[in-house]
C-alpha positions in Angstrom: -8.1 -52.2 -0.3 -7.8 -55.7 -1.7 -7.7 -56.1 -6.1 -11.1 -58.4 -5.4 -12.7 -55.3 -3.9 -11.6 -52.9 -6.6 -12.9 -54.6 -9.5 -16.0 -55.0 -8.2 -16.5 -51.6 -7.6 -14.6 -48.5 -9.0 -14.8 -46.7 -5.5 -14.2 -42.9 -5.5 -10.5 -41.9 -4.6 -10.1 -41.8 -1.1 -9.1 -38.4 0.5 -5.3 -38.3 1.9 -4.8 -37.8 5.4 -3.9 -34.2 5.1 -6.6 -33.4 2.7 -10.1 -31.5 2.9 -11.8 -31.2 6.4 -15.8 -32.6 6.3 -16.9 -29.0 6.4 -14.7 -28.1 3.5 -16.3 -31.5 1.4 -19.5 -30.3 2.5 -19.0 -27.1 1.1 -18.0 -28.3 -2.2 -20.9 -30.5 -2.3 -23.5 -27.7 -1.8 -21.7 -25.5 -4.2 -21.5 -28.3 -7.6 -25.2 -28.9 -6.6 -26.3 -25.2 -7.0 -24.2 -25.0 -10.0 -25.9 -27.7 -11.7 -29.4 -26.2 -10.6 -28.2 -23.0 -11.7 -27.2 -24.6 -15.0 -30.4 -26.5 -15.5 -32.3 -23.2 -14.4 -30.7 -21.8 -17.2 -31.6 -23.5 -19.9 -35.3 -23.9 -19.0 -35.9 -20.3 -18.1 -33.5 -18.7 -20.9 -34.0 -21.2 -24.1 -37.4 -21.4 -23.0 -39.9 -24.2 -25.7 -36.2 -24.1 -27.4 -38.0 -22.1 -30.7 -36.3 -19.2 -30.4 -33.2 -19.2 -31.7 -31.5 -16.4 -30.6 -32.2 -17.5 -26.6 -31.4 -20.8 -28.0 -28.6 -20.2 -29.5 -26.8 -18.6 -25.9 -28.2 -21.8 -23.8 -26.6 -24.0 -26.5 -22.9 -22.1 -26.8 -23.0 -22.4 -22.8 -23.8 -26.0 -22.7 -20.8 -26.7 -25.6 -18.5 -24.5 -23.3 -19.0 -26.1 -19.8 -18.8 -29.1 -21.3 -15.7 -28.5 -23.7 -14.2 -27.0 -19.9 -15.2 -30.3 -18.0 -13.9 -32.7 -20.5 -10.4 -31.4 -20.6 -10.4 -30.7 -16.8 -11.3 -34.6 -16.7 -8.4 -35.8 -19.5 -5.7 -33.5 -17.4 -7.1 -34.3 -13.8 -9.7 -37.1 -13.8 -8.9 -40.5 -12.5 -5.5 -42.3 -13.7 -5.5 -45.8 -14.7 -9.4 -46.8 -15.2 -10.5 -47.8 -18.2 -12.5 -45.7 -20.6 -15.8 -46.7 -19.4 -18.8 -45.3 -22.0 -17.0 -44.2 -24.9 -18.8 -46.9 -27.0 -22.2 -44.6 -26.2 -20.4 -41.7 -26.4 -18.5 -42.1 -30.0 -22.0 -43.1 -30.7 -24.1 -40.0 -29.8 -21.2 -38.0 -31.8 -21.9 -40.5 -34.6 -25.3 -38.5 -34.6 -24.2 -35.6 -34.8 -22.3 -36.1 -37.7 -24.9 -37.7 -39.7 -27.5 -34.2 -38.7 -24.6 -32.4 -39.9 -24.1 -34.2 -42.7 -27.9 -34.2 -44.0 -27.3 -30.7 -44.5 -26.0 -32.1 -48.1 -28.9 -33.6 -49.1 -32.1 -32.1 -46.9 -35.1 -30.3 -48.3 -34.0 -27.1 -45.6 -30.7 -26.8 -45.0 -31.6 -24.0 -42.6 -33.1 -26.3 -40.6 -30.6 -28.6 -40.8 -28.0 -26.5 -39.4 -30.4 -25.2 -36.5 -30.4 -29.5 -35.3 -27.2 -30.1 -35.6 -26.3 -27.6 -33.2 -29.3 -28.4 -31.0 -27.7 -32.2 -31.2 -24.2 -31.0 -30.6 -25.6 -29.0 -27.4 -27.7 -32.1 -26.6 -24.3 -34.3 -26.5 -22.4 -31.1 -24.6 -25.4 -32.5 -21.8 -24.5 -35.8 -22.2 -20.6 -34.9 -21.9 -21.4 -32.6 -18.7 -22.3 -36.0 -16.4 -19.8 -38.1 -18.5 -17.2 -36.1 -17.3 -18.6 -35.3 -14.0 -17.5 -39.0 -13.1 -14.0 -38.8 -13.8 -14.0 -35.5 -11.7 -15.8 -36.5 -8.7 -17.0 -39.9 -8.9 -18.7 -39.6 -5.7 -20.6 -36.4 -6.1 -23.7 -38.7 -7.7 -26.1 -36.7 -4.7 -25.4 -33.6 -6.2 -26.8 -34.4 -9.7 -29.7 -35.5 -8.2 -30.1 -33.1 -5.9 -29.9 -30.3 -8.4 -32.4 -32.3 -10.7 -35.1 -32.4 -7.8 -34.4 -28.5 -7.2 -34.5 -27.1 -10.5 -37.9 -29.7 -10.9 -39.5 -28.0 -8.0 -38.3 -24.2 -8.9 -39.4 -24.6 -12.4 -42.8 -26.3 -11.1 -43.3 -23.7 -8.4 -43.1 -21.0 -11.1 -45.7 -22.7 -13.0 -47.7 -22.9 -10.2 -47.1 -19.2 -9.3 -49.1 -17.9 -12.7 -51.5 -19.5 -11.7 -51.6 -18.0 -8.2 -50.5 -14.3 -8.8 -51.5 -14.2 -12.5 -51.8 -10.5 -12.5 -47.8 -10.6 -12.1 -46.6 -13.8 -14.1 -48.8 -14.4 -17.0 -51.3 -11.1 -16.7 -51.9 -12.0 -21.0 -51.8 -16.2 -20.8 -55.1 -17.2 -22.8 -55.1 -21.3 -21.7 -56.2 -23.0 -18.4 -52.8 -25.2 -18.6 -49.8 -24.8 -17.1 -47.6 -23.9 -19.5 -44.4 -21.5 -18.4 -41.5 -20.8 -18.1 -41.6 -22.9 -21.8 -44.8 -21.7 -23.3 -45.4 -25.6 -23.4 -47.5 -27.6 -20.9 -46.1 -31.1 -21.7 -43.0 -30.0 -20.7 -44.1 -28.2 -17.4 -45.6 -31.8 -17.0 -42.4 -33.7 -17.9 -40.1 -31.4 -15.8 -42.6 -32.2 -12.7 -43.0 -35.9 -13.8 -38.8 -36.2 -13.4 -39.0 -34.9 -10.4 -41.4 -37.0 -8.5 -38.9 -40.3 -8.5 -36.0 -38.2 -7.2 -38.2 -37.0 -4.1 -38.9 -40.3 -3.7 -35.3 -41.6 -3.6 -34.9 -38.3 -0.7 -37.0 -39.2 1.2 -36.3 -42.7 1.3 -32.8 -42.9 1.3 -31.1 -44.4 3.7 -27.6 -41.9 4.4 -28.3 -38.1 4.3 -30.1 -35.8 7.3 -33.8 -35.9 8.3 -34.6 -32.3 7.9 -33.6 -33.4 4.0 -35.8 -36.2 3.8 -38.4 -34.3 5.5 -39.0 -31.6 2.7 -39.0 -34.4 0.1 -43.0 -34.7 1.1 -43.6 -31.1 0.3 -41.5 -31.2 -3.3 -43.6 -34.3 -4.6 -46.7 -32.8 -3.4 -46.3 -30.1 -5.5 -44.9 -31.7 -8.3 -48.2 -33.9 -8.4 -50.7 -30.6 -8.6 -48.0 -29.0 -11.0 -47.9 -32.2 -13.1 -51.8 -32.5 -13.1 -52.4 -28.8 -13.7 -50.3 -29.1 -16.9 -53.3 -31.8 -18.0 -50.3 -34.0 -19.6 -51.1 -37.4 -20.4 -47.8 -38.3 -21.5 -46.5 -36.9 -18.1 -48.4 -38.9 -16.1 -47.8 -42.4 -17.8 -44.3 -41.3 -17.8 -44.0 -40.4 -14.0 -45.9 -44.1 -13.2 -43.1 -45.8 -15.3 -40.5 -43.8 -13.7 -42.1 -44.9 -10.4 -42.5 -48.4 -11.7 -38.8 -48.9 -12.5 -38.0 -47.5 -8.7 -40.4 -49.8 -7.1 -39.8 -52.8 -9.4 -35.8 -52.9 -8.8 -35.0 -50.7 -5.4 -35.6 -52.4 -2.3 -36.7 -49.6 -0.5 -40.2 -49.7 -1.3 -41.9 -49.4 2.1 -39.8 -46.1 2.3 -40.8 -45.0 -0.9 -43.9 -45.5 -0.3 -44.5 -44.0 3.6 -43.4 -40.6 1.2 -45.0 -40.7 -2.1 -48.8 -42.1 0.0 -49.0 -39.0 1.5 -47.7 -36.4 -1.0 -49.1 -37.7 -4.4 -52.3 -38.3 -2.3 -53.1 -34.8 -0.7 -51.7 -33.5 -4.3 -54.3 -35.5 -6.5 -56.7 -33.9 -3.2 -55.9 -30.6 -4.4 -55.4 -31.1 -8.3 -58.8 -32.7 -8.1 -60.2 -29.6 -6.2 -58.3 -26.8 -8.9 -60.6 -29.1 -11.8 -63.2 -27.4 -10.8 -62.2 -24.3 -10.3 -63.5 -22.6 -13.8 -60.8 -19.3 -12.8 -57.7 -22.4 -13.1 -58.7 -24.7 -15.4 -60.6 -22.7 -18.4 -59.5 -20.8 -21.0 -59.8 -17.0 -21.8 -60.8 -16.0 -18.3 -60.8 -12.7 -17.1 -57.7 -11.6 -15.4 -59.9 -10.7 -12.1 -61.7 -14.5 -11.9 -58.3 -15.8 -12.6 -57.1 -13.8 -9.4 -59.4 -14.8 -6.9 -59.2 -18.5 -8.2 -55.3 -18.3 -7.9 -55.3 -16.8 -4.2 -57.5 -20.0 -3.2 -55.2 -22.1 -4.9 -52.4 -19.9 -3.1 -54.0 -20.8 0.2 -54.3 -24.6 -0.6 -50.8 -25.2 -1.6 -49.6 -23.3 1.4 -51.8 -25.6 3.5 -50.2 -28.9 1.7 -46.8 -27.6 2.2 -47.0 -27.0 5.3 -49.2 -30.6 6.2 -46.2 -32.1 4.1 -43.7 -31.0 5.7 -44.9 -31.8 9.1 -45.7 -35.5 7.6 -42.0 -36.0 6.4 -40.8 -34.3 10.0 -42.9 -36.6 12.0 -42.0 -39.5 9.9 -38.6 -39.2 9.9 -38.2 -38.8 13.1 -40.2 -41.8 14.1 -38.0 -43.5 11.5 -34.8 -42.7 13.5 -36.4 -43.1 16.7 -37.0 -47.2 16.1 -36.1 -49.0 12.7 -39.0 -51.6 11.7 -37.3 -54.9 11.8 -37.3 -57.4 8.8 -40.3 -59.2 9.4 -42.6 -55.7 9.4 -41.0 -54.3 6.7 -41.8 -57.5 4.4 -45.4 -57.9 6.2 -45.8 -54.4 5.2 -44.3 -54.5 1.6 -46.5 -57.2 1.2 -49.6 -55.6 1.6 -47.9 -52.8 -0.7 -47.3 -55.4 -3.4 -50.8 -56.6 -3.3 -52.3 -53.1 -3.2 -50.4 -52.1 -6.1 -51.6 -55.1 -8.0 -55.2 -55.0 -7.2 -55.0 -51.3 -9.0 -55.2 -52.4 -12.6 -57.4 -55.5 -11.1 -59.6 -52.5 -10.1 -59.1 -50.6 -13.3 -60.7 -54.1 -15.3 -63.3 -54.1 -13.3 -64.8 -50.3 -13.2 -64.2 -51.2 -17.5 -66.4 -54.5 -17.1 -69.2 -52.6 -15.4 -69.4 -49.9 -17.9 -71.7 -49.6 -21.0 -69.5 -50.7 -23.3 -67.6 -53.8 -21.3 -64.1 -54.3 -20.7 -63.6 -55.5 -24.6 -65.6 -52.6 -26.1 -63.9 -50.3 -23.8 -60.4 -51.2 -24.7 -61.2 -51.8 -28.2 -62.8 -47.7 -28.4 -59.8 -46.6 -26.4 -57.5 -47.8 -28.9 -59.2 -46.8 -32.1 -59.5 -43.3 -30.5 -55.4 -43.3 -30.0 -54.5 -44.5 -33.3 -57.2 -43.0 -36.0 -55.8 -40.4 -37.3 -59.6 -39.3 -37.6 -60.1 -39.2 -34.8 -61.5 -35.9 -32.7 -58.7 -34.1 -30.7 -59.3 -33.6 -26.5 -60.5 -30.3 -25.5 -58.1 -28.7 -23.2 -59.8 -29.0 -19.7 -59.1 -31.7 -17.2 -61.1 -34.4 -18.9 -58.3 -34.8 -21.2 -56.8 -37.1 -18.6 -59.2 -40.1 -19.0 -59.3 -39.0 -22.9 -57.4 -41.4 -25.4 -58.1 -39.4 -28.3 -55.3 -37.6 -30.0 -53.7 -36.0 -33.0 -50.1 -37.3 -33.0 -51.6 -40.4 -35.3 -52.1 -37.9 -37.7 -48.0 -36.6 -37.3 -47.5 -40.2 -37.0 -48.5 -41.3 -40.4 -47.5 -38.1 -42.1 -43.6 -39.3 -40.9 -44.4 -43.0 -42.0 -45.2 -41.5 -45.4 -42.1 -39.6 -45.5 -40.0 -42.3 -44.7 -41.3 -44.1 -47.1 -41.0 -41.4 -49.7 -37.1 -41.6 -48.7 -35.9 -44.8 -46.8 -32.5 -44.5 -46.4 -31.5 -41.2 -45.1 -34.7 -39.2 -45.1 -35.4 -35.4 -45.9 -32.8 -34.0 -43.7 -32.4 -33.1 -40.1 -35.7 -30.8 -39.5 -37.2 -30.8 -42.6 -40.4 -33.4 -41.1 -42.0 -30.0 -40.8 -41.4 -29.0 -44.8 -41.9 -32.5 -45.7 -45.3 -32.7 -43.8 -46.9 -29.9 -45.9 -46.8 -32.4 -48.9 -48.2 -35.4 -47.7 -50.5 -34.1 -44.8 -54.2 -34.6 -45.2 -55.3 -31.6 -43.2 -54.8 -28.2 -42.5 -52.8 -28.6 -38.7 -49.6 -26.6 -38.7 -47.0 -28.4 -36.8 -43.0 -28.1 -36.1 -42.5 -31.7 -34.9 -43.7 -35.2 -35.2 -44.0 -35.5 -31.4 -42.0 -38.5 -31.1 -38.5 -39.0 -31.4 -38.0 -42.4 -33.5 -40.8 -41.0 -35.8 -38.6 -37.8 -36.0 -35.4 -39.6 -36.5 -37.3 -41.8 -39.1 -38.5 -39.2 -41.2 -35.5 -36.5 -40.9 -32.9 -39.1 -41.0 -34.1 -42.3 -42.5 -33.4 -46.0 -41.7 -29.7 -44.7 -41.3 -30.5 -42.3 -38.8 -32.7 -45.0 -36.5 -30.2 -47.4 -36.7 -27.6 -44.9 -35.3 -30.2 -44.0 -32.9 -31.0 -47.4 -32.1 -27.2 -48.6 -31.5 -26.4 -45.5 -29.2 -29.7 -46.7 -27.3 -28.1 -50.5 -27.0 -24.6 -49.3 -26.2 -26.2 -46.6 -23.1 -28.3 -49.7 -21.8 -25.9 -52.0 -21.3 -23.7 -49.4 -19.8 -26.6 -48.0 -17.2 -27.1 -51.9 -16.1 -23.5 -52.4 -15.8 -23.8 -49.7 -13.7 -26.5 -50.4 -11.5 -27.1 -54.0 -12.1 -26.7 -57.0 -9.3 -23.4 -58.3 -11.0 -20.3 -55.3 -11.3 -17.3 -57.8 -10.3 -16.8 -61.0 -9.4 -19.6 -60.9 -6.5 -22.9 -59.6 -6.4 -23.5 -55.9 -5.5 -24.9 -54.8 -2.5 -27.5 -52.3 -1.9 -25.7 -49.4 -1.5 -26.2 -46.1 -0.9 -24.0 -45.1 -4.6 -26.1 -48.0 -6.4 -29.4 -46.1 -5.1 -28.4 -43.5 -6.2 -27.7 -44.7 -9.8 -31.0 -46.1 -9.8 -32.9 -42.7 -9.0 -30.9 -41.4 -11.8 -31.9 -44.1 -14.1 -35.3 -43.4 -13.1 -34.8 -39.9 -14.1 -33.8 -41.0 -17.9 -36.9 -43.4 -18.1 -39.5 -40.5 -17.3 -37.8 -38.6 -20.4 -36.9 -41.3 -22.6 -40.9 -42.4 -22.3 -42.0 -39.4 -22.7 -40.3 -38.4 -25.9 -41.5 -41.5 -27.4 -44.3 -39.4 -27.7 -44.1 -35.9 -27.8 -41.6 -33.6 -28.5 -39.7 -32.1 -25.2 -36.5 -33.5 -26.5 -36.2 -30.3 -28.3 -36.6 -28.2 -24.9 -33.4 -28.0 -23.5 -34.7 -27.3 -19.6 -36.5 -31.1 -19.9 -33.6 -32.9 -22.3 -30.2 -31.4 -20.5 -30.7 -32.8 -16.4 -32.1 -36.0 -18.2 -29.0 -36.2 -20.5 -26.7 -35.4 -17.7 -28.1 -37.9 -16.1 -27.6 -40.5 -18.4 -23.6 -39.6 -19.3 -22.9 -40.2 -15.6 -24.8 -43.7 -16.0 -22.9 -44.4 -19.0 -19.3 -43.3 -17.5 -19.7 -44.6 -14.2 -17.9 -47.6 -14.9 -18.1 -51.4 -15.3 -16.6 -54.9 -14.2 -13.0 -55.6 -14.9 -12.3 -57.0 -18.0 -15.3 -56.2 -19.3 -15.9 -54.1 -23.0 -16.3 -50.5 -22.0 -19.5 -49.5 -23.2 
């Protein structure tokens, strides 16, 4: 291999002559990957909304553990003479958890204060798991996603599975949401909204077996209805970003798109169809209604899985029987391209026509989002096309405790003690829902700009590590860099949706999405570059 080669690219090790047999690397492969779903598993379906702190407390020593075990293994065994790519971001995100530690000495509950710093030194255990997954086995990027994508669809099939046998999942749940295994539907929405880029990069990648692209249909199919039933907003607009940054930047977009068409499709088909079901959608209905509702709802996902996978069987065959050559797949991205932008040309115009006019429509849509006065969504599908919402009120609550103490705030998790002062209503809430506003409040203009400095430091590492330039040439399309960019994707749905809400604190949706991101950040860079 030639020194202009390696500093383009950090390449993973290649295996001696007389090492491991394809089988064997195969093998290996299968196994990390259902280690890390087991792992993610874990932490949604023990810890739970992350509330209570005894399940809490287990999911959080295990993360600290199996990361404490993988950072050693990676000092004594990972790769020999790289540099220390990410350790800006990472010194960083340990900055934070020193200062939540530290605010134990001046916050209003100290209680809480130690209860967030060890949620933020479990939260940087997550981090550290993919850091040091890259030193270990640079080339083991598939398996991270792939355990992403499989914990996404076992934790959204189990939401999906109260609603069809009731009687034996959620025989007492009161709400019309999805909202297990976490007692929280935004984050049944957010763990199906991560998901839905990663089945896209499946099914549309170019390396990897048919039969594996072919159940990607299926797994965003039901990741739409799952993400839908949960009735999250904030889901939703995170998913499209996440699917915006895919489109935007990877240049398999006619790929993409010949899987997502037909799964998100028939999935809005049958989310539409469970709207108005009254035994799915309503609250406080009999146990009975709810059963006969959930067995048709049985027998219409079993009708998209199946139509899925016979779409993604079919289509990848015919994609391996005769590649499109490069004039069809621009004509055809083309008309994607325009499609795509004639959707918000669309959106304008169904505004224009209404009663109110585009202007009076936007103008209604955005006093509804930021009054703090203004009337709360019921819980039923019409939510969706809803802008109303409460978190103004949390909002300005955390404003006014900021400014009540600028510098370093009221301690880590004491928003919620703080809030009973300056509220003007009688809403109980544990969060701000919203991270910066969190950060603001519980740690002050100190606490954002550590925040803000680890978010600088992670950025410039992910687009060192997926961007066009990595070395003296420009970077190929490959199948690694593809890879990178599905797990970027995966950091975008969360980081978006944190903004505003509060799933950060759930470990199930914060650890794959923090993974995620420490493999980004230690993945490496160009040489002669500041490791960042």
């Amino acid at each position: 291999m030639s020194a202009t080669v390696s500093a383009a690219e950090p390449a993973p090790l290649a295996p001696a002559a007389t090492g491991p047999g394809p089988r064997l690397l195969l093998a290996r492969g299968v196994l990390l990957t259902l280690a890390l779903t087991a792992l993610f598993l874990a932490c949604a379906l023990h810890a739970s909304g992350g509330l209570q702190l005894q399940t809490l407390t287990r999911v959080e020593v295990g993360l600290d553990a199996v990361a404490g075990v993988l950072a050693i293994l990676a000092l004594l065994t990972g790769r020999r003479g790289e540099k220390p790519w990410g350790m800006v971001s990472l010194g960083l995100f340990g900055l934070l958890v020193v200062l939540t530690g530290v605010s134990i000495l001046w916050a209003i509950d100290p209680g809480a204060a130690w209860i967030e710093t060890n949620r933020t030194f479990a939260l940087l255990g997550a981090f550290v798991i993919g850091f040091s997954l890259v030193r270990l086995a640079p080339d083991r990027w598939r398996c991270l996603l792939g355990a992403v994508l499989l914990a996404s669809v076992i934790v959204s099939a189990y939401a999906l599975l109260t609603k069809v046998f009731p009687g034996s999942f959620a025989a007492d749940e009161i709400y019309g949401r999805l909202r297990e295994p976490y007692g929280y539907w935004n984050a049944v929405g957010l763990t199906a909204a991560v998901g839905i880029p990663v089945a896209a990069w499946l099914g549309a990648r170019r390396d990897g077996h048919g039969a594996l692209a072919a159940l990607a249909y299926p797994a965003a199919g039901l990741l739409t209805v799952a993400t839908m039933l949960a009735f999250s907003r904030g889901s939703l607009l995170a998913a499209l970003l996440g699917l915006v940054v895919w489109f935007a930047l990877v240049p398999l977009r006619l790929r993409s798109a010949t899987v997502l068409i037909p799964s998100v499709g028939l999935g809005i088909v049958v989310g539409v169809w469970a709207f108005n079901q009254n035994g799915l959608t309503d609250d406080r209905v009999p146990l009975d209604l709810r059963g006969n509702a959930g067995t048709e709802l049985g027998v219409a996902l079993l009708v998209l899985v199946v139509a899925l996978l016979i779409t993604g069987v079919v289509t990848a065959w015919l994609r391996d029987r005769k590649a499109w050559g490069s004039s069809t797949r621009r004509g055809w991205g083309i008309v994607l391209l325009v499609c795509l932008a004639l959707v918000p040309i669309a959106g304008a115009a169904v505004l224009a026509t209404s009663e109110r006019g585009f202007g009076g429509s936007v103008s209604k849509a955005w006093k509804d989002l930021t009054d703090p006065n203004a009337k709360a969504p019921k819980n039923d599908p019409g939510r969706l096309t809803s802008a109303g919402s409460v978190r103004s009120r949390y909002w300005r609550d955390a404003i006014t405790v900021l400014k009540a103490r600028p510098a370093v705030g009221v301690g880590a998790g004491g928003y919620v003690d703080a809030r009973l002062r300056v509220r003007q209503d009688d809403l109980d809430v544990l969060h701000a829902h919203g991270y910066l506003v969190q950060t603001a409040a519980d740690l002050g203009a100190v606490g954002l700009a550590v925040t803000l400095a680890l978010l600088a430091a992670w950025l410039a590492a992910a687009i060192r590590a997926t961007g066009r330039w990595r070395g003296p040439k420009p970077r190929e399309w490959g199948d690694e860099r593809i890879g990178l960019m599905a797990l970027l994707t995966v950091v975008v749905v969360f980081g978006v949706h944190s903004f505003i809400d509060w799933t950060w604190f759930i470990p199930g949706t914060a650890v794959p999405a923090l993974a995620c991101a420490g493999w980004l950040a230690s993945r490496g860079a160009p040489a002669g570059l500041l490791p960042l």
